[in-house]
C-alpha positions as CSV (number, residue, x, y, z in Angstrom):
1,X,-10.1,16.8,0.6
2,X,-11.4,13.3,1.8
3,X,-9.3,10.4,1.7
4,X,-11.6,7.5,1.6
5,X,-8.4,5.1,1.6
6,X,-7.9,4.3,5.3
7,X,-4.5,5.1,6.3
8,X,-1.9,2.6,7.7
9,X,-0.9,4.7,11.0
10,X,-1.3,4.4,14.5
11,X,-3.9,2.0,15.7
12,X,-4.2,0.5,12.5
13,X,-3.5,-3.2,12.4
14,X,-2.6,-4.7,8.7
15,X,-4.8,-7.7,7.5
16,X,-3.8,-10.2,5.1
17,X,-5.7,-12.8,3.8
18,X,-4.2,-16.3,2.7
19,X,-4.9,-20.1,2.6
20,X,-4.2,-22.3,5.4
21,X,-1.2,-24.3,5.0
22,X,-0.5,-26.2,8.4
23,X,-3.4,-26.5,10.9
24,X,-1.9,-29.5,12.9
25,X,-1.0,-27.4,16.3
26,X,-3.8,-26.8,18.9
27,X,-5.0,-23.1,18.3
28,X,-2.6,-22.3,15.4
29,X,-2.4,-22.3,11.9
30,X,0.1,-21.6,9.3
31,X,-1.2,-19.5,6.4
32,X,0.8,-18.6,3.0
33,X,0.0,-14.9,2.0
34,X,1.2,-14.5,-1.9
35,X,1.6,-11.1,-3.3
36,X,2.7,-9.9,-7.0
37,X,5.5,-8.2,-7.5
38,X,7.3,-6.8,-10.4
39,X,11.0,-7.9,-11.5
40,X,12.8,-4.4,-11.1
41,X,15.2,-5.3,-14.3
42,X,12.9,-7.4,-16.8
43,X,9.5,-6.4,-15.8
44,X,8.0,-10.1,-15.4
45,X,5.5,-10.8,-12.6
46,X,6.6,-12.8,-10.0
47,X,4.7,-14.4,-7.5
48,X,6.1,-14.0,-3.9
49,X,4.9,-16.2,-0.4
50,X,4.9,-15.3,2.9
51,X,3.5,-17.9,5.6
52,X,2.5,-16.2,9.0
53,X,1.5,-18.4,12.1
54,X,-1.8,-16.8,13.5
55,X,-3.6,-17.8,16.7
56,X,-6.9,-19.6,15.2
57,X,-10.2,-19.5,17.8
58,X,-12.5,-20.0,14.3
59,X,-11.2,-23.7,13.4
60,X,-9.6,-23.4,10.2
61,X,-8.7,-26.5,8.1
62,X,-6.3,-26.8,5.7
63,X,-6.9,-25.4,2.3
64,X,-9.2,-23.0,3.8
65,X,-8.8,-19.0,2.9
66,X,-8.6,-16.6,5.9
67,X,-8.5,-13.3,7.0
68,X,-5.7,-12.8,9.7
69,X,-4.5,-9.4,11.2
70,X,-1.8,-8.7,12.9
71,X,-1.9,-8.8,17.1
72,X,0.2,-8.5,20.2
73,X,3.0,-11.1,20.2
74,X,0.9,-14.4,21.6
75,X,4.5,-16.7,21.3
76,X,7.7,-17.0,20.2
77,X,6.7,-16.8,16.1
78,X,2.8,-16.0,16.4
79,X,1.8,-12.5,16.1
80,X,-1.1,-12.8,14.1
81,X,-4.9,-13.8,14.4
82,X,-7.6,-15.3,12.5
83,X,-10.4,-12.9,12.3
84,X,-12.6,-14.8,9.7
85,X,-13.1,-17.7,7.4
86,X,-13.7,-16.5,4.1
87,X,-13.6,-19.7,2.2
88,X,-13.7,-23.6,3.3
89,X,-11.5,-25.6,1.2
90,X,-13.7,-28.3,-1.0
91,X,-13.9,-31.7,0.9
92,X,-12.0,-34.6,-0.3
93,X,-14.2,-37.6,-2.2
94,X,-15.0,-39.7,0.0
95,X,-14.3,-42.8,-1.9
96,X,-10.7,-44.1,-2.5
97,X,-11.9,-45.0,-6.2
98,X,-12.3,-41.4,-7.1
99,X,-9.2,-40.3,-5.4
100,X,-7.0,-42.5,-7.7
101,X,-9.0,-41.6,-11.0
């Protein structure tokens, strides 16, 4: 039988992909992953965050939505990488007037 799910063993590094939350370091952004999850008792969908700081070669801005995967411990809290920008976050009007309306 062929298993055309790719298996999470050896050699395989996870991905994620999130939205940049925090890119105000140099080469590092924060990104919030968000999963579903079932309550065990009542059943109810909750949604659950997880913010990873990946090492970030691409540029990401905040708002934008990235692919990160895991990677060899680069610092202290960093053990991820940015491997793509899937989405740019929509630019900002440019005019204060439209800003307040």
């Amino acid at each position: 039988m062929t298993d055309s799910k790719p298996e999470a063993g050896p050699g395989r590094r996870q991905g994620r992909v999130g939205v940049v939350k925090t890119a105000k370091m140099q080469k590092t952004v924060v990104v919030k992953v968000e999963r579903l999850v079932r309550h065990a008792f009542y059943g109810k969908t909750i949604r659950r965050t997880s913010t990873f700081m990946a090492h970030d070669e691409l540029g990401a801005k905040t708002g934008d939505r990235v692919r990160i995967v895991e990677a060899r411990p680069l610092s202290a809290r960093k053990r991820w990488r940015v491997t793509e920008i899937l989405e740019r976050a929509i630019a900002e009007a440019a005019s204060p007037e439209a800003a307040q309306a």
